[in-house]
Backbone as JSON Lines, residues from 0, in Angstrom:
{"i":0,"aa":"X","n":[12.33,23.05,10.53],"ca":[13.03,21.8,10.36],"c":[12.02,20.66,10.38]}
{"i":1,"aa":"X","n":[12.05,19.56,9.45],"ca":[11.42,18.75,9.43],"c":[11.54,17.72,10.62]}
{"i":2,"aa":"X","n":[10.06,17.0,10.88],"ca":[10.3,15.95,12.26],"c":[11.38,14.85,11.65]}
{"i":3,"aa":"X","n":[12.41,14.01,11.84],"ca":[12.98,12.86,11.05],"c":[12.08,11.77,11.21]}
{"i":4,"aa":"X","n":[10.77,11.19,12.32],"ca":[10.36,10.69,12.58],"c":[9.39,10.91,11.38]}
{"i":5,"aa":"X","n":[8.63,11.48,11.71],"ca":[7.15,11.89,10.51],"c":[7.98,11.95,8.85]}
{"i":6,"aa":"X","n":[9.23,11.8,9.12],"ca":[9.84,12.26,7.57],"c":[9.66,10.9,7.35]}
{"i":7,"aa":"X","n":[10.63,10.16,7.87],"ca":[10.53,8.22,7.88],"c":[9.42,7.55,8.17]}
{"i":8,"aa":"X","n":[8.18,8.19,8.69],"ca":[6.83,7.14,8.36],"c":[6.24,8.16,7.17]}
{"i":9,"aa":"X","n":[6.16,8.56,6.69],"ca":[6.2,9.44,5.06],"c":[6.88,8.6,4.29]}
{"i":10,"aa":"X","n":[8.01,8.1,4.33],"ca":[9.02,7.38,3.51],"c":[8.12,5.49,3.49]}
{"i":11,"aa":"X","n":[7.89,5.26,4.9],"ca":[7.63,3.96,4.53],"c":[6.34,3.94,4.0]}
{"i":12,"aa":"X","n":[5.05,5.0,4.74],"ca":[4.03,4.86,3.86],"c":[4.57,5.0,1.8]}
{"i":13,"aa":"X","n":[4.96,5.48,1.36],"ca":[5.04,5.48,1.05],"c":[5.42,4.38,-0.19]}
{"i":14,"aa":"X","n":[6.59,3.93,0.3],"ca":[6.96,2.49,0.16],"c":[5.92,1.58,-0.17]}
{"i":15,"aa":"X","n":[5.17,1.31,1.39],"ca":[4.01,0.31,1.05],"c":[3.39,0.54,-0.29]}
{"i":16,"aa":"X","n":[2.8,2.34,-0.39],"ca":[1.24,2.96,-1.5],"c":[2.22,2.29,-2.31]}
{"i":17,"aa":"X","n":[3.66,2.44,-3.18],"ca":[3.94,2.12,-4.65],"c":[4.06,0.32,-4.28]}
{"i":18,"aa":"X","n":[4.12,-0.21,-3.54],"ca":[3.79,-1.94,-3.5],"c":[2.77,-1.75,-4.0]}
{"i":19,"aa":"X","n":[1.82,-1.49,-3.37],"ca":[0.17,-1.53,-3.75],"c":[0.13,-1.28,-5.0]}
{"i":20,"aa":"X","n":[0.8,-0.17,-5.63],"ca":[0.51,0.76,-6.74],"c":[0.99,-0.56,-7.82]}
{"i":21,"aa":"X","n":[2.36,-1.35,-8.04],"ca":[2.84,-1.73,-8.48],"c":[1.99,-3.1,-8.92]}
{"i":22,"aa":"X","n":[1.46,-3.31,-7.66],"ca":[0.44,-4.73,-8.08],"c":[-0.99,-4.18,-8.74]}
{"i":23,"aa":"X","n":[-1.37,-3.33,-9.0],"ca":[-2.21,-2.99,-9.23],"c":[-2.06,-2.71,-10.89]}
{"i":24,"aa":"X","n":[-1.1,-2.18,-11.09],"ca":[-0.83,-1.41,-12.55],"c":[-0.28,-3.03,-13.27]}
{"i":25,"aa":"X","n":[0.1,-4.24,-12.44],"ca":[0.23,-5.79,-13.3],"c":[-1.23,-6.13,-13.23]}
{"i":26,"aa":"X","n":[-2.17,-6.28,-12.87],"ca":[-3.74,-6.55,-13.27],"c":[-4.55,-5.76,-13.93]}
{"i":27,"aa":"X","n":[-4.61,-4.15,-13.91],"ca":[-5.05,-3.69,-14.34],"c":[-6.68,-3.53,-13.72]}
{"i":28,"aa":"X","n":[-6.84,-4.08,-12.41],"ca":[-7.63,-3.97,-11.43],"c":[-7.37,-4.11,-10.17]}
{"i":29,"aa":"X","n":[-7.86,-3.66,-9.17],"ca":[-7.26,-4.38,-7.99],"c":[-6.98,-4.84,-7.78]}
{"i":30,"aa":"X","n":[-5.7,-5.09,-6.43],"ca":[-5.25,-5.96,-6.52],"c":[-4.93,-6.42,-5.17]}
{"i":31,"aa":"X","n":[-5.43,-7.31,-4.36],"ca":[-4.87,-6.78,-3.1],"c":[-4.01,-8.01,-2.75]}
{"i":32,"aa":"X","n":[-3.12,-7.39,-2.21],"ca":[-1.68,-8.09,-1.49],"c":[-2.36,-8.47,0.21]}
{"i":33,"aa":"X","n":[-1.31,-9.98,0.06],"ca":[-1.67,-9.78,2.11],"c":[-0.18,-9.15,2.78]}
{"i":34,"aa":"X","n":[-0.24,-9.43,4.19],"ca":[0.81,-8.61,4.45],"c":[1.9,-9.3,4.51]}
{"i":35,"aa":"X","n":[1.83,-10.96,4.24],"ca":[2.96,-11.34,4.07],"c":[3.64,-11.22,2.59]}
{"i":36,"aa":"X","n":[2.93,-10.79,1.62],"ca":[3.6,-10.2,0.75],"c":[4.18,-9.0,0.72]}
{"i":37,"aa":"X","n":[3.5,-8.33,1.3],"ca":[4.29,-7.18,1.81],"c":[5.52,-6.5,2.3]}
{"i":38,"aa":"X","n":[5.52,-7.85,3.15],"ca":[6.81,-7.65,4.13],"c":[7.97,-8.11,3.52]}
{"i":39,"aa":"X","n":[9.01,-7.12,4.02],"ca":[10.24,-7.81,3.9],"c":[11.46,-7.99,5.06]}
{"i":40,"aa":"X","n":[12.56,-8.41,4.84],"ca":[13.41,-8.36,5.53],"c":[13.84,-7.28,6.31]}
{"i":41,"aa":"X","n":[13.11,-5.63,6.32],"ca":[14.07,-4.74,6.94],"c":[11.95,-4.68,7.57]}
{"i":42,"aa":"X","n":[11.19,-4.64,6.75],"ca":[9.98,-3.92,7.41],"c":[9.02,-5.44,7.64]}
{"i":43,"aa":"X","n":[8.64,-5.43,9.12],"ca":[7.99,-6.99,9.43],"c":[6.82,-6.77,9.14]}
{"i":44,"aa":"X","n":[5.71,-7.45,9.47],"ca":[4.34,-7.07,9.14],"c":[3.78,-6.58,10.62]}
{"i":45,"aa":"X","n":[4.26,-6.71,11.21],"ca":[3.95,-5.93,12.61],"c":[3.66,-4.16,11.83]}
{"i":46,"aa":"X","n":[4.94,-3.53,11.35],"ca":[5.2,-2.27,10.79],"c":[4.28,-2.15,9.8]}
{"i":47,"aa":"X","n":[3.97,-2.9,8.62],"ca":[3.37,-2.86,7.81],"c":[1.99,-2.94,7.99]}
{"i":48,"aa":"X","n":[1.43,-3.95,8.9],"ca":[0.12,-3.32,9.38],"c":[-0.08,-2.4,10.03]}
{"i":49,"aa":"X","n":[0.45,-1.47,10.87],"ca":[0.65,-0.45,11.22],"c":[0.18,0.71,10.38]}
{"i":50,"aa":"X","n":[1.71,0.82,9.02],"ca":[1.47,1.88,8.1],"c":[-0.32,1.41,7.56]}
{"i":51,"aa":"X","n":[-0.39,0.47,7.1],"ca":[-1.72,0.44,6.31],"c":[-3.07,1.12,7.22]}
{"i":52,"aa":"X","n":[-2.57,0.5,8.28],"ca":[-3.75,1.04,9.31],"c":[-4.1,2.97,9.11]}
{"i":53,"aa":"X","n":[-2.98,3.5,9.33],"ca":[-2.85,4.82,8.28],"c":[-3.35,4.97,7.56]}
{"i":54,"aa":"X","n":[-2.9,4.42,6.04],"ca":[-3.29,4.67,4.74],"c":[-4.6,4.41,4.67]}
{"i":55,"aa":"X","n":[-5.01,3.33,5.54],"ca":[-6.87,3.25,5.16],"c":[-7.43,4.36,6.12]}
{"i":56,"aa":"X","n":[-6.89,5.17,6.84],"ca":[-7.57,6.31,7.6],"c":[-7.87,6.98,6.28]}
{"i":57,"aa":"X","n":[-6.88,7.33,5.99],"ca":[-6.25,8.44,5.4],"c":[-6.9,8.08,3.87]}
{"i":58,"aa":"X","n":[-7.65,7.09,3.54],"ca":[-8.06,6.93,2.37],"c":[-6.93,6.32,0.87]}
{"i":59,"aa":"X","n":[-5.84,6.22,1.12],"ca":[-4.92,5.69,0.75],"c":[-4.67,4.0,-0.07]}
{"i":60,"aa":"X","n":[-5.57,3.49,0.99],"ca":[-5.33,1.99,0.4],"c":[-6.77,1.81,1.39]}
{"i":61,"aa":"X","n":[-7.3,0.28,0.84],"ca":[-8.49,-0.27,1.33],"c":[-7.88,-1.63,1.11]}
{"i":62,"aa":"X","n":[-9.02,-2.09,2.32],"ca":[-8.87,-3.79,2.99],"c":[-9.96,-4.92,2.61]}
{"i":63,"aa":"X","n":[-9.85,-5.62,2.33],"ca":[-10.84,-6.63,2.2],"c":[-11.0,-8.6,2.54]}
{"i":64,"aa":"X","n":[-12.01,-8.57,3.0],"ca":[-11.18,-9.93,4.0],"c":[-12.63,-11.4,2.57]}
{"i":65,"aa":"X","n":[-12.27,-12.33,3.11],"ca":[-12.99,-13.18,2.16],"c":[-12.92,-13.23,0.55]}
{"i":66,"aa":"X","n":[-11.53,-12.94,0.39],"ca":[-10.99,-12.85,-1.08],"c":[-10.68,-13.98,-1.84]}
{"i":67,"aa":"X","n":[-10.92,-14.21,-3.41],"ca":[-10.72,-15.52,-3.4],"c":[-9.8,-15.12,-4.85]}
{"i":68,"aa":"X","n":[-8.77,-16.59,-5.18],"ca":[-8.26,-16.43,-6.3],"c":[-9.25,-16.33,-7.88]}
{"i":69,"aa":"X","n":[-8.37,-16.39,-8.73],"ca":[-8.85,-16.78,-10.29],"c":[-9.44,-18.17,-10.03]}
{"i":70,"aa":"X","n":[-8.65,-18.88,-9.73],"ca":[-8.82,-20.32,-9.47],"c":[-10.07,-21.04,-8.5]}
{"i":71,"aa":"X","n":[-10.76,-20.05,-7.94],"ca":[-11.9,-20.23,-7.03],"c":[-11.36,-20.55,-5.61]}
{"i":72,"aa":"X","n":[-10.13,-20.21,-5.32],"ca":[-9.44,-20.71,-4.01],"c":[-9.98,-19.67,-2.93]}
{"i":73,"aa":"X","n":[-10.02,-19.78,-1.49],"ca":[-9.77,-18.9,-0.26],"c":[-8.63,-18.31,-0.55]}
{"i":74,"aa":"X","n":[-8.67,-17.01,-0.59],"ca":[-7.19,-15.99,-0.2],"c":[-7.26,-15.59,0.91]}
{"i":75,"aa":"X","n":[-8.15,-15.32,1.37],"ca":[-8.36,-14.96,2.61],"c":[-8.27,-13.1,2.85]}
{"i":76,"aa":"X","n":[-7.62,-12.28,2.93],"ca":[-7.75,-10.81,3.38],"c":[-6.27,-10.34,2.72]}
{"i":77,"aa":"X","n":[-6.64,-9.05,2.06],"ca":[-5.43,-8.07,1.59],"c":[-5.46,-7.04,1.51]}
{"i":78,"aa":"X","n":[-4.96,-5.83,0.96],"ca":[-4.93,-4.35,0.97],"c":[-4.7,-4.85,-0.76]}
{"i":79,"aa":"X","n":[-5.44,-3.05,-1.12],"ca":[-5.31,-2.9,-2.13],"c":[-5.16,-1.17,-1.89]}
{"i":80,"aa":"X","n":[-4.71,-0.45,-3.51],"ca":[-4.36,1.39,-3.27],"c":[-5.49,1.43,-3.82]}
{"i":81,"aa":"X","n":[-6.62,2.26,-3.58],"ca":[-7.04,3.2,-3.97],"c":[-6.96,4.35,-4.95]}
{"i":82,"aa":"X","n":[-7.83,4.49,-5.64],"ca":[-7.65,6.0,-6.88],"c":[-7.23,6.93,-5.9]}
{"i":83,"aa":"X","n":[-7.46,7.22,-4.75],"ca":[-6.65,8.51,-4.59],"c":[-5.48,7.9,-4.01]}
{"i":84,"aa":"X","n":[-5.08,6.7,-3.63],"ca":[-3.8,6.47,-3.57],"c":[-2.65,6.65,-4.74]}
{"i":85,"aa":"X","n":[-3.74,5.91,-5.77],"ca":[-2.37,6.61,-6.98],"c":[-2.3,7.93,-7.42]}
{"i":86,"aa":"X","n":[-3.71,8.84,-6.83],"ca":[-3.18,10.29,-7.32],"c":[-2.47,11.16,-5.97]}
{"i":87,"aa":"X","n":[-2.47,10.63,-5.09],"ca":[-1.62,10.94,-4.0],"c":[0.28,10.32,-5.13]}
{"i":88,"aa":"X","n":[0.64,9.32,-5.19],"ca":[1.7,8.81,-5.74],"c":[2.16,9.43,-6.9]}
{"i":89,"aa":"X","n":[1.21,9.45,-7.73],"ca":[1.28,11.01,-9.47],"c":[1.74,12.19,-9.07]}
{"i":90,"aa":"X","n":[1.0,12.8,-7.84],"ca":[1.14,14.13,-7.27],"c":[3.04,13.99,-6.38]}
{"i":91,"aa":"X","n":[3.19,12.76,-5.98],"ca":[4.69,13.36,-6.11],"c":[5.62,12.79,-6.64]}
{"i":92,"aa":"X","n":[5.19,12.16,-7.91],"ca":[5.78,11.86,-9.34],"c":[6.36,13.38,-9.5]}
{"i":93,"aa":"X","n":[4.84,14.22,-10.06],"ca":[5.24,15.4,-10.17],"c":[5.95,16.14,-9.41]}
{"i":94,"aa":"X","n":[5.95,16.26,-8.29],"ca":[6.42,17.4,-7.61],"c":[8.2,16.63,-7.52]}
{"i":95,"aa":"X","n":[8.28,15.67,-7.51],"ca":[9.67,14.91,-7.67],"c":[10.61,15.65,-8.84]}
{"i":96,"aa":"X","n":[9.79,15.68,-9.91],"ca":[10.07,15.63,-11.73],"c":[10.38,17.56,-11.45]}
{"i":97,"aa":"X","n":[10.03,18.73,-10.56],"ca":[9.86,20.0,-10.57],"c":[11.4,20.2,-10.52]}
């Protein structure tokens, strides 16, 4: 029997990697989000830095602080997915599609 716990932080990592994935595939380069973009109404950024803290173990998504816009502005720090984040996300495209 599956843990429901480990099933539901599976589910939200998850969640977050296709945010990431989603901003990434509109630039066509990295892209990194902060975590107040991230967040929403059901998941705070308390949770969301959390999961990421994960995903950058785990090789999933990467962080970067001193980011600046197009515009030459301070952004200040965001997450972005990683290539094996989107072939982690493909891999259960596929296994979804079986």
């Amino acid at each position: 029997m599956t843990n429901p716990l480990l099933a539901a932080k599976r589910r939200l990592e998850q969640h977050v990697l296709r945010l990431l994935a989603d901003a990434y595939k509109a630039n066509q380069d990295f892209c990194y989000l902060t975590l107040k973009a991230l967040e929403t109404p059901e998941i705070n950024c308390e949770i969301i830095r959390a999961i990421l803290i994960d995903l950058r173990k785990d090789g999933l998504a990467t962080y970067a602080k001193g980011l600046w816009t197009d515009d030459g502005e301070l952004a200040g720090s965001g997450y972005a997915i990683t290539p094996d984040g989107r072939d982690y996300l493909r891999a259960l495209e596929l296994e979804a599609a079986k």
